[in-house]
ZATORVO-217987 format. One record per atom (N, C-alpha, C): x, y, z. Coordinates in steps of 0.001 Angstrom, whole numbers, padded with zeros to 6 digits, always signed. Example, Ala and Ser with C-alpha at 12.3 -4.5 7.8 and 13.67 -1.06 7.14 Angstrom:
% ZATORVO-217987
+013190-005690+007800
+012300-004500+007800
+013200-003300+007800
+012850-002250+007080
+013670-001060+007140
+012900+000030+007870
//
This chain:
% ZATORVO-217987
+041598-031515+056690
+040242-031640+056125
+040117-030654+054964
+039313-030963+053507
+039237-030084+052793
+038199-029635+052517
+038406-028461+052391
+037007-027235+052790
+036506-027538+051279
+034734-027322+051431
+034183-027650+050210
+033659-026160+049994
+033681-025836+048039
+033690-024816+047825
+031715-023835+048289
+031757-022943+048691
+030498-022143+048323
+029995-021766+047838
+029078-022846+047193
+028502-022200+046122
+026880-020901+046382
+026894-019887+045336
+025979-018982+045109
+024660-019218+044657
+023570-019276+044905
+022687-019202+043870
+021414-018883+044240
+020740-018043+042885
+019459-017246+043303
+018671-017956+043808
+017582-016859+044316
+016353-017700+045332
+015512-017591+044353
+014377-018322+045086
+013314-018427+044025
+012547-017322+043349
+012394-016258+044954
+011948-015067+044680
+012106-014160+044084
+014122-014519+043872
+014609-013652+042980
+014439-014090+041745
+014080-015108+040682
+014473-015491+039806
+013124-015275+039149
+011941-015834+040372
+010514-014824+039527
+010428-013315+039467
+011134-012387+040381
+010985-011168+039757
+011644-010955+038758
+013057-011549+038720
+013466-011380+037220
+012640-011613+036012
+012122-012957+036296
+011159-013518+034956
+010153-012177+034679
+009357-011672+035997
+008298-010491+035760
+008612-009342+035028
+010131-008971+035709
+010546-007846+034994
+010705-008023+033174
+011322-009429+032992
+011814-009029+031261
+010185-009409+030774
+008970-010214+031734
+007898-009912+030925
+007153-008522+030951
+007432-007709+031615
+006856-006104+031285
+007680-005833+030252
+008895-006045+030093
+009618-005433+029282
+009137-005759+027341
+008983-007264+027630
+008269-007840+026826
+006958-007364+025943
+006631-006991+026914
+005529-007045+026625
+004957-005311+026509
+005653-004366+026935
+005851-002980+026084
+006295-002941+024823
+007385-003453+024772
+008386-003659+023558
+007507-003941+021918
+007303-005242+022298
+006942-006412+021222
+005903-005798+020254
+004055-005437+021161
+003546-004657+019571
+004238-003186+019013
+005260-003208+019745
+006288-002125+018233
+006838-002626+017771
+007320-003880+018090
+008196-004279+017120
+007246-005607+016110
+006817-005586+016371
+005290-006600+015422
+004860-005549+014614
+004921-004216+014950
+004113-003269+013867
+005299-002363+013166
+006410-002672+013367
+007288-001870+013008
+007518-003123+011604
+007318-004309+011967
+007729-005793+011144
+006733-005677+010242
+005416-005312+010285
+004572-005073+009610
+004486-004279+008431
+004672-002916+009113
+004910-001653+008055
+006104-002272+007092
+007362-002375+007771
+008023-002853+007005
+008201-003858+005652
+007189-004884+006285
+006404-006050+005109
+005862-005400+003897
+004910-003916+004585
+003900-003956+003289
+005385-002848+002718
+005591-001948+003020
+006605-001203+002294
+007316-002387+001149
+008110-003141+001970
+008483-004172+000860
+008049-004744-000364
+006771-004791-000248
+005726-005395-001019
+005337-003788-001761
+005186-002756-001131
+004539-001960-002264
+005564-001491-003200
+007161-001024-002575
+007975-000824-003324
+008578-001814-004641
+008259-003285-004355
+008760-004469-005148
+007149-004147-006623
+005977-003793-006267
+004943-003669-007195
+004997-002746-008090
+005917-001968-007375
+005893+000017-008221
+006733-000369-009172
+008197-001204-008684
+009104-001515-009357
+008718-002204-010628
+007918-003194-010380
+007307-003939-011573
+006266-003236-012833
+006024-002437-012112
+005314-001189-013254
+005982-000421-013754
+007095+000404-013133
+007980+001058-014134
+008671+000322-014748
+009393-000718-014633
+009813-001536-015473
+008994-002317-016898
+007539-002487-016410
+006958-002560-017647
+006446-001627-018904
+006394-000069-018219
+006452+000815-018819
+007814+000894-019992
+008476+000966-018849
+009909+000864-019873
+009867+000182-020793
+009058-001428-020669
+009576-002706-021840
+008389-001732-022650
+007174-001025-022327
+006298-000853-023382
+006953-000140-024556
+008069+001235-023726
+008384+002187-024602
+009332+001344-025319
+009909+000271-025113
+011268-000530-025802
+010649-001205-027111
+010038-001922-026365
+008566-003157-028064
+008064-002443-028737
+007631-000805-028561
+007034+000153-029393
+007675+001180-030027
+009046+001412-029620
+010308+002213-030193
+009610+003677-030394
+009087+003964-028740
+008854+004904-028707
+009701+005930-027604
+009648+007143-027371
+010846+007932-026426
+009943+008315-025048
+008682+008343-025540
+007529+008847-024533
+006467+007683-024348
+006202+007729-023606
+004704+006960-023000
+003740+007146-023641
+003703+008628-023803
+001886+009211-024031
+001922+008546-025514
+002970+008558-026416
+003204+007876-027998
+003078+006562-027915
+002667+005811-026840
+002589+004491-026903
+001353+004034-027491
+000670+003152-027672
-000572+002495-027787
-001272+001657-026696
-000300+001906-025710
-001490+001474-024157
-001919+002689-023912
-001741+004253-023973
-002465+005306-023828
-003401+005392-024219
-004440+005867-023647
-005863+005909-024484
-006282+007349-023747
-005440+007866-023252
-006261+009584-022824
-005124+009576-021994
-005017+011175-021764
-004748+012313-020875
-005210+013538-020154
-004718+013385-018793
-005615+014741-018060
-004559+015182-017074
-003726+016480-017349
-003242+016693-016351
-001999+015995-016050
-001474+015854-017657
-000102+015196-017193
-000509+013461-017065
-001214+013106-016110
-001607+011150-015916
-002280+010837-017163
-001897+009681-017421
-001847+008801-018315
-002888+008212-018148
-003946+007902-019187
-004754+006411-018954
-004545+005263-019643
-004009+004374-019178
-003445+002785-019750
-004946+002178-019993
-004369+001524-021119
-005330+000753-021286
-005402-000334-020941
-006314-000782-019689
-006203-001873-018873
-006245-003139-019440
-007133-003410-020541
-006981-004277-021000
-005760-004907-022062
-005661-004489-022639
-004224-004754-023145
-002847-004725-021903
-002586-003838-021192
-002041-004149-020206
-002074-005636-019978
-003280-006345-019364
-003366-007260-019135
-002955-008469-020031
-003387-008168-020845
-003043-009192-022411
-002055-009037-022110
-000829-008098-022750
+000353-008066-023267
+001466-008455-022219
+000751-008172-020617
+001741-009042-019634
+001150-010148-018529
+000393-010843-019578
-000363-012105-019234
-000866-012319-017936
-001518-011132-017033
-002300-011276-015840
-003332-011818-016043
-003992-012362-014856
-005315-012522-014695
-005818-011922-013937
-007426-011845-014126
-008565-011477-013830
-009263-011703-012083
-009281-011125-011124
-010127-010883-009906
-011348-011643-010246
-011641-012468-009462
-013093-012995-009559
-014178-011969-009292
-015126-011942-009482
-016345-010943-009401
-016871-011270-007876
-017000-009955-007460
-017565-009923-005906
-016460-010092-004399
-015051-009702-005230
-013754-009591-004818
-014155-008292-003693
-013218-008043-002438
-013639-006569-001878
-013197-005558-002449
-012317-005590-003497
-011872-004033-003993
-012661-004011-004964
-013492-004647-005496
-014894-005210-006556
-015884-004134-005800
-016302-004428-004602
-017239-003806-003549
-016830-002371-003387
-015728-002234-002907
-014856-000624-002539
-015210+000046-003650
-014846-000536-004714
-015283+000629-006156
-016613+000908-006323
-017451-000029-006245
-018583+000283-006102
-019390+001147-005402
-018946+000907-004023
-019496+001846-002853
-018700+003354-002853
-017547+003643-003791
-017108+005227-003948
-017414+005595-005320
-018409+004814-005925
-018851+005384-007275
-018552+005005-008564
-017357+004685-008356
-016008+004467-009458
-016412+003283-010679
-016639+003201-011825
-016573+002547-012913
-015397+002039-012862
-015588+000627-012573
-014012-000218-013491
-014369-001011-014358
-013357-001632-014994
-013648-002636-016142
-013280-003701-015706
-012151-003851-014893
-011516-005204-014475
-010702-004742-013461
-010228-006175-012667
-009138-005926-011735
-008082-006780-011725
-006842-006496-011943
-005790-007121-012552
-005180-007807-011411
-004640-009218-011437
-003955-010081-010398
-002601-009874-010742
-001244-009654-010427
-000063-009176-010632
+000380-011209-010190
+001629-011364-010646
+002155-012609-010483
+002616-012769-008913
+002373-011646-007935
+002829-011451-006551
+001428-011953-006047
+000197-011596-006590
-000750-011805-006100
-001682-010595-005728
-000800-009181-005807
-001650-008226-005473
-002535-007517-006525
-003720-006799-006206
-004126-005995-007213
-004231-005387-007630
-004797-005056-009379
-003985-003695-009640
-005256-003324-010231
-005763-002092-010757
-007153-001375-010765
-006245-000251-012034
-006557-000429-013038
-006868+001235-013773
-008427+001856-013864
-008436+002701-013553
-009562+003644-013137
-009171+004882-014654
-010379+004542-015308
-010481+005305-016304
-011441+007002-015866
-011408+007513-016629
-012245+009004-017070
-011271+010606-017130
-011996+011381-016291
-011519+012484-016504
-010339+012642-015433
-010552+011691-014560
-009520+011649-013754
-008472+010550-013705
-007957+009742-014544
-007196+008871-014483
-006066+008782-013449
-006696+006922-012593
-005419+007011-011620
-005539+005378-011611
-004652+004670-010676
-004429+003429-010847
-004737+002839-009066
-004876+001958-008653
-005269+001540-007652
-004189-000149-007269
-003605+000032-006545
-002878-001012-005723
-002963-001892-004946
-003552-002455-004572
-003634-003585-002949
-002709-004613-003417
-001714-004454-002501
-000199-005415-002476
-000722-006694-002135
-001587-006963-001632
-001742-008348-000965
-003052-008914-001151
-004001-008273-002407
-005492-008897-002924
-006474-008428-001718
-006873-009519-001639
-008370-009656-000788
-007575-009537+000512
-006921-009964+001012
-005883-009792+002330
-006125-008744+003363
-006515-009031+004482
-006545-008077+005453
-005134-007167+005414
-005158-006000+005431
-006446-005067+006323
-007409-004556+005452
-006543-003825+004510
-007536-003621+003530
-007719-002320+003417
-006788-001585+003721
-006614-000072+004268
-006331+000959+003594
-006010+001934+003617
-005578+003143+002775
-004561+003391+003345
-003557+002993+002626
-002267+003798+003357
-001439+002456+004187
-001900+001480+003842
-001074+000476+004869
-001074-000597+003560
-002203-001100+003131
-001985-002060+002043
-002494-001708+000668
-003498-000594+000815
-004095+000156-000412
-003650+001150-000845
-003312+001272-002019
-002524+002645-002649
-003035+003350-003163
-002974+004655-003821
-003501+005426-005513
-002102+005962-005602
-001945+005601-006885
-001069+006699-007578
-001378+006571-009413
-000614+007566-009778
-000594+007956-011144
+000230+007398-012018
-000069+007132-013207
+000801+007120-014302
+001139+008451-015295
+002398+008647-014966
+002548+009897-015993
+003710+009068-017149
+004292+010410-017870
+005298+009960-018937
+006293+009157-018483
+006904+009626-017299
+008138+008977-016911
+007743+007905-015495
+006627+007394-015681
+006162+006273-014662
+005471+006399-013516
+005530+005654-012549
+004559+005892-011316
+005398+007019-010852
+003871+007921-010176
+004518+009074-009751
+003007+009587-008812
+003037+010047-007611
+001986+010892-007216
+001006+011701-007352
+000445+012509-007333
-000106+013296-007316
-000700+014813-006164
-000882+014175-005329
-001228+015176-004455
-000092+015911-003874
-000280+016977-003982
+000368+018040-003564
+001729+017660-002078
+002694+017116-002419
+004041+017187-000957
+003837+018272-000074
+003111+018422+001161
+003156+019692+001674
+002414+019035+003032
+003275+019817+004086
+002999+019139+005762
+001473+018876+006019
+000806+019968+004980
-001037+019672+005577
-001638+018146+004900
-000770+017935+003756
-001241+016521+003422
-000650+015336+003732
+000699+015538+004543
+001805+014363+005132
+000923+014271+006551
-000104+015601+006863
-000811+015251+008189
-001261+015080+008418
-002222+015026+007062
-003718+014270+006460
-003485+012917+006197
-002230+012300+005866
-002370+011109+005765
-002297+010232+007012
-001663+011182+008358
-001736+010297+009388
-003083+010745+010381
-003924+011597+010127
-005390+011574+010734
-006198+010666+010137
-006034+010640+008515
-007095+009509+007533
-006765+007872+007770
-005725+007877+007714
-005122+006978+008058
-005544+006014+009509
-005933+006518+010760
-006354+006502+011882
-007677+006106+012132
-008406+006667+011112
-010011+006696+011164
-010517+005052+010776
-011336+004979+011584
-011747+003244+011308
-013036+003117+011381
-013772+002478+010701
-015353+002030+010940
-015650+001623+011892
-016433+002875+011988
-017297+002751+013298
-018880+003304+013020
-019585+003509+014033
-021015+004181+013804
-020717+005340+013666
-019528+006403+013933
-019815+007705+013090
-019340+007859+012022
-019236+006963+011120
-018820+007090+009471
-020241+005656+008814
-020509+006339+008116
-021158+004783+007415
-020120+004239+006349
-020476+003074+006144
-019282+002723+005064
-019018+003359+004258
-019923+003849+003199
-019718+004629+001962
-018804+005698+002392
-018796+006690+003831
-018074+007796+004195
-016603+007155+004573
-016646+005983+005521
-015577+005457+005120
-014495+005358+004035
-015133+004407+003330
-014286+004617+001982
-013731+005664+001527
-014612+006596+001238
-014555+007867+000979
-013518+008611+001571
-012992+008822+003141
-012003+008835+003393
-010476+007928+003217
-011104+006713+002844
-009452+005985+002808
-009402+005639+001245
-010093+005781-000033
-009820+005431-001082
-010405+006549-001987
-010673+007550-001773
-010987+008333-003135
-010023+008709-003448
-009317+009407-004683
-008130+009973-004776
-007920+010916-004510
-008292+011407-002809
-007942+012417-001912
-007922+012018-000748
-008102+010878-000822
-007957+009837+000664
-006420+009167+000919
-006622+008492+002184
-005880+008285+003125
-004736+007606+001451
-005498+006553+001121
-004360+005721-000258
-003503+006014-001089
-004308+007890-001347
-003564+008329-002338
-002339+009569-001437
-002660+010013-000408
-002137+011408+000153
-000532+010295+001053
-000772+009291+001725
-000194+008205+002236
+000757+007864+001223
+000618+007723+000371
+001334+006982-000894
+002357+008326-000941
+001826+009414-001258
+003080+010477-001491
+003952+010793-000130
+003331+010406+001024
+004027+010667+002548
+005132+009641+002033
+005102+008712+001772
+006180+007504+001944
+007041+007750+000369
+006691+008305-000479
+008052+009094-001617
+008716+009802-000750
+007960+010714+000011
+008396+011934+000481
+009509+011708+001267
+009184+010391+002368
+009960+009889+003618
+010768+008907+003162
+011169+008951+002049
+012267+007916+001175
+011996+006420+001354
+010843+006308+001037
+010194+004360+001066
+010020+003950+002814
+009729+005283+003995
+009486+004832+005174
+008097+004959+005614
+007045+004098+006044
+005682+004146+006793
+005718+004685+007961
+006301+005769+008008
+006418+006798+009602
+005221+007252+010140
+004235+006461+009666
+002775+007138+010573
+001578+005807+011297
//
């Protein structure tokens, strides 16, 4: 007579605790790695925008056969080393368009005080802000109107100096630690909006201090 082989196989009980176990596992895991996919996205996106500005700087100094920036004719003032471009020609000369009126970074400027003239659409889609006066700085949102809408995650500040985008605020642990407390803070009833803002977009906020954390951390969103 020939013996038939024995076969093995899990029980039921065993095969749902397995299933339970890889869903805890799952399910610890995953919003880090959804927010790790995230950061990563906008990094991508802010580093690919910066790129596109120093590179147009460059074509400016090339078409104008000049050695410096500030000798260009998109300069229209200096304070402190930053540059103020002249937004409009900017725009002309590398054929962007125009933010519709009543856009939210339309609103944001408004509610922190700030005079703009326009808000520039980049061919990626994100926006770009020169902010004229005594303080000249430039304003970023990689992804437009696009949630979140943040300082430090999709909203930027930085500067234009001679040799291109470049920071401003001071590299130093009290402001790499300021960008991850500002950064944190979210509307709620103990900020009104205006204080809001105020923390994530003035150019001492979360947009601009954030922006130099991630030079600092070699193009990484470590906060």
């Amino acid at each position: 007579m020939e013996l038939q082989p024995i076969c093995f196989a899990f029980t039921l009980a065993e095969v749902l605790i397995t299933l339970g176990i890889i869903g805890v596992v799952a399910a610890l895991t995953m919003p880090n790695l959804i927010a790790n996919y995230q950061k990563q996205l906008w990094i991508t996106q802010l580093k690919k925008q910066i790129n596109v500005i120093n590179n147009n700087l460059i074509r400016i100094k090339a078409d104008e056969g000049v050695d410096n920036l500030y000798d260009s004719s998109f300069v229209i003032g200096k304070t402190n080393e930053a540059l103020d471009i002249d937004s409009n020609k900017y725009r002309e000369y590398f054929s962007l368009a125009v933010a519709p009126k009543g856009s939210k970074i339309q609103k944001l400027f408004n509610s922190i005080g700030e005079d703009i003239n326009e808000i520039l659409i980049t061919n990626d889609g994100a926006y770009l802000v020169f902010v004229h006066g005594d303080h000249p700085y430039v304003m970023l949102d990689i992804n437009g109107d696009k949630m979140p809408n943040r300082g430090g995650r999709d909203r930027f500040i930085f500067y234009i100096f001679n040799k291109g985008v470049e920071h401003m605020s001071l590299d130093t642990d009290e402001n790499r630690q300021n960008c991850i407390n500002m950064v944190k803070v979210t509307s709620s009833p103990d900020y009104s909006p205006d204080e809001f803002n105020a923390i994530q977009f003035s150019p001492y906020g979360a947009a601009n201090v954030c922006f130099t954390k991630i030079m600092h951390d070699g193009w990484q969103m470590n906060y």
